[in-house]
C-alpha positions in Angstrom: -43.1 13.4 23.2 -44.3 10.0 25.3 -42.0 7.4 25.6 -42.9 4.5 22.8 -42.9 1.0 22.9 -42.0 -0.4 18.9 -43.3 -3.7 18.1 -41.8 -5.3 15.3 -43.9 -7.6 13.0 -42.5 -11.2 12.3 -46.0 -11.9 11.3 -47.8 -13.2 13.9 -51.5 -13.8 14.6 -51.1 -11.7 17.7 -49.2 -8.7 16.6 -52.0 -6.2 16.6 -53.0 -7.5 20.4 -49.5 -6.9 21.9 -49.5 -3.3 20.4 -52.8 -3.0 22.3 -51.4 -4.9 25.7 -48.7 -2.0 25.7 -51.3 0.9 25.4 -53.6 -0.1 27.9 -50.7 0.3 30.4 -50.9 3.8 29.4 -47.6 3.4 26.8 -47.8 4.7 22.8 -46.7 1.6 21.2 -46.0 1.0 17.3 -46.4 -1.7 14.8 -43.7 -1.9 12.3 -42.1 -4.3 9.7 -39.7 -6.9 11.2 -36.9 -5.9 8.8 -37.5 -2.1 10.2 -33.5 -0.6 10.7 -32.0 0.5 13.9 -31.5 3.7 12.4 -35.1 3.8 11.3 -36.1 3.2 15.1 -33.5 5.9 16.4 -34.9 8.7 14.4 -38.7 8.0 16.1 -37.4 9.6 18.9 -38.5 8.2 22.7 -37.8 4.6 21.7 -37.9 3.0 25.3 -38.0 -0.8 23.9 -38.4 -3.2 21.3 -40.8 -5.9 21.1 -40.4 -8.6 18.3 -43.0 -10.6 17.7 -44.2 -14.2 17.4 -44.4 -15.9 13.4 -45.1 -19.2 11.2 -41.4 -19.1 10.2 -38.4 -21.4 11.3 -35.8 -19.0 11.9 -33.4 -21.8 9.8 -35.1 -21.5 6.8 -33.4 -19.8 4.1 -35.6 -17.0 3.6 -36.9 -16.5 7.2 -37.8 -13.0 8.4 -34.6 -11.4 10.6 -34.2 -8.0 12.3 -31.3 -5.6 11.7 -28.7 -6.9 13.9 -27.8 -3.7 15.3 -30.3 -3.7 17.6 -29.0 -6.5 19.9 -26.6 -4.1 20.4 -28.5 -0.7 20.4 -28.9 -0.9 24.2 -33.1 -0.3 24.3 -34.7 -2.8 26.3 -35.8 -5.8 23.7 -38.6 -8.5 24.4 -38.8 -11.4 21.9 -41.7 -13.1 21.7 -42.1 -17.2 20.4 -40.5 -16.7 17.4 -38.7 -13.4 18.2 -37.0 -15.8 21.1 -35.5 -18.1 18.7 -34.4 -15.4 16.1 -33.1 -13.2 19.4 -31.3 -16.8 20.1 -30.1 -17.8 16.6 -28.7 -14.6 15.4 -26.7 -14.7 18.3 -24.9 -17.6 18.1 -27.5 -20.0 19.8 -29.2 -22.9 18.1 -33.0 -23.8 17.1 -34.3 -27.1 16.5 -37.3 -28.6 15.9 -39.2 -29.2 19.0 -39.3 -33.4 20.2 -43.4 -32.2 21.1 -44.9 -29.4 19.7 -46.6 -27.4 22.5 -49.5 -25.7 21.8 -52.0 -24.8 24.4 -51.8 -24.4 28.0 -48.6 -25.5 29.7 -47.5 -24.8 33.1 -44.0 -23.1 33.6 -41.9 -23.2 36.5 -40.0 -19.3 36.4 -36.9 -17.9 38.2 -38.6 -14.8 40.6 -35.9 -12.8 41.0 -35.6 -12.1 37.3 -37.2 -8.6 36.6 -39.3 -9.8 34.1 -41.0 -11.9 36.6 -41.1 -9.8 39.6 -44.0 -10.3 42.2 -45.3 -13.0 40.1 -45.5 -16.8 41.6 -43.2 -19.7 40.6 -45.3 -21.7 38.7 -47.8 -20.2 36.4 -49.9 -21.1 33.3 -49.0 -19.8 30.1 -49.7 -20.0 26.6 -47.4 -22.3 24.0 -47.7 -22.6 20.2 -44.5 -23.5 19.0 -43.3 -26.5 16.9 -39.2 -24.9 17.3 -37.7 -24.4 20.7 -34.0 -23.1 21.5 -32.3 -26.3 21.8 -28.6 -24.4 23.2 -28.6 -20.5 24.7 -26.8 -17.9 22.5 -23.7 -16.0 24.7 -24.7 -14.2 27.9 -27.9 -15.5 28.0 -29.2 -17.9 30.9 -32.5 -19.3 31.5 -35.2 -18.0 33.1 -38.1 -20.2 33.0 -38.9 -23.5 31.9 -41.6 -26.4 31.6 -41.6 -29.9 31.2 -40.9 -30.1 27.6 -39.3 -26.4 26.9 -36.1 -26.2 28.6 -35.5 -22.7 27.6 -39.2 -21.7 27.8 -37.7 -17.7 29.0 -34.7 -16.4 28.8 -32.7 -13.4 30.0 -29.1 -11.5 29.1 -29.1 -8.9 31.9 -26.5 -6.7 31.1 -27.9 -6.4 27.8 -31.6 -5.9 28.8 -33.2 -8.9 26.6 -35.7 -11.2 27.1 -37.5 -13.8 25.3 -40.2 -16.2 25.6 -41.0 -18.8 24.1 -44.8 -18.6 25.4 -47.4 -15.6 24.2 -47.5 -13.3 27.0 -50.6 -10.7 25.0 -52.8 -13.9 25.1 -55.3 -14.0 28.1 -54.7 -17.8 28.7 -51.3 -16.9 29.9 -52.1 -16.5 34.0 -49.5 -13.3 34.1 -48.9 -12.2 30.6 -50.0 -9.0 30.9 -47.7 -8.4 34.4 -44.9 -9.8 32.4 -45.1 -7.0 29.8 -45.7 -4.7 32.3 -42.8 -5.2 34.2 -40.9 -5.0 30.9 
């Protein structure tokens, strides 16, 4: 069986497109419901990672979308994405606010190299924003990993678990070195 990639859907515009980024690196990649159990991802067999996705939710709304918690602990590689960040962030202790400036569009980031997820890639880069929540205080374990003028937190890493998040949309084409980012997930 080849090693799979799951994405899980938080209900983003760009869900569909990240599953596609994955397979064009030559990985099988699947989309499934954001509320999917570890368990449910165990039995698939092959699970290398977990991708959660961007969404329209604040993760402090009362009924927002939230993964099975066992998974930040499941040990598989996990990469959230915009609002997958701040759910990664506020499930695990961290805090979410409502952004001062709402960035969307193209913003320049200035990112930490020697983070894996970053690896060969320059310093300062374009990526894509569209967020009107940011991570206002890092859950446990985590540090930052890149950041722009507005988005102090704009990636993040906890090593020793293996997640990452970002705050920007790596699967979009307006971000300079999206698409080496996932790769090197």
């Amino acid at each position: 069986m080849a090693d799979k990639i799951i994405v899980l859907d938080f209900g983003s515009q760009y869900n569909q497109l990240i599953a596609r980024r994955i397979r064009e690196f030559g990985v099988y990649s699947e989309l499934h419901p954001g509320d999917m159990t570890l368990a449910e991802i165990v039995a698939m067999q092959d699970v290398k990672g977990i991708i959660f996705s961007g969404g329209p939710n604040s993760v402090y709304e009362k009924d927002a979308p939230k993964c099975d918690p066992a998974i930040f602990t499941s040990g598989l590689p996990i990469l959230g994405i915009c609002y997958g960040m701040q759910m990664t962030h506020f499930m695990n202790g961290g805090n979410v606010t409502p952004s001062d400036k709402k960035e969307y569009g193209r913003t320049e980031i200035t990112v930490d190299t020697t983070s894996p997820l970053f690896a060969g890639l320059p310093e300062k880069q374009i990526v894509w924003m569209s967020h009107g929540d940011q991570v206002s205080t890092l859950a446990e374990g985590f540090h930052s990993i890149a950041s722009s003028d507005t988005c102090p937190y704009a990636a993040s890493a906890n090593d020793e678990k293996k997640i990452y998040t970002l705050q920007f949309h790596p699967e979009v084409r307006n971000s300079e070195y999206g698409l080496d980012m996932l790769r090197n997930f």
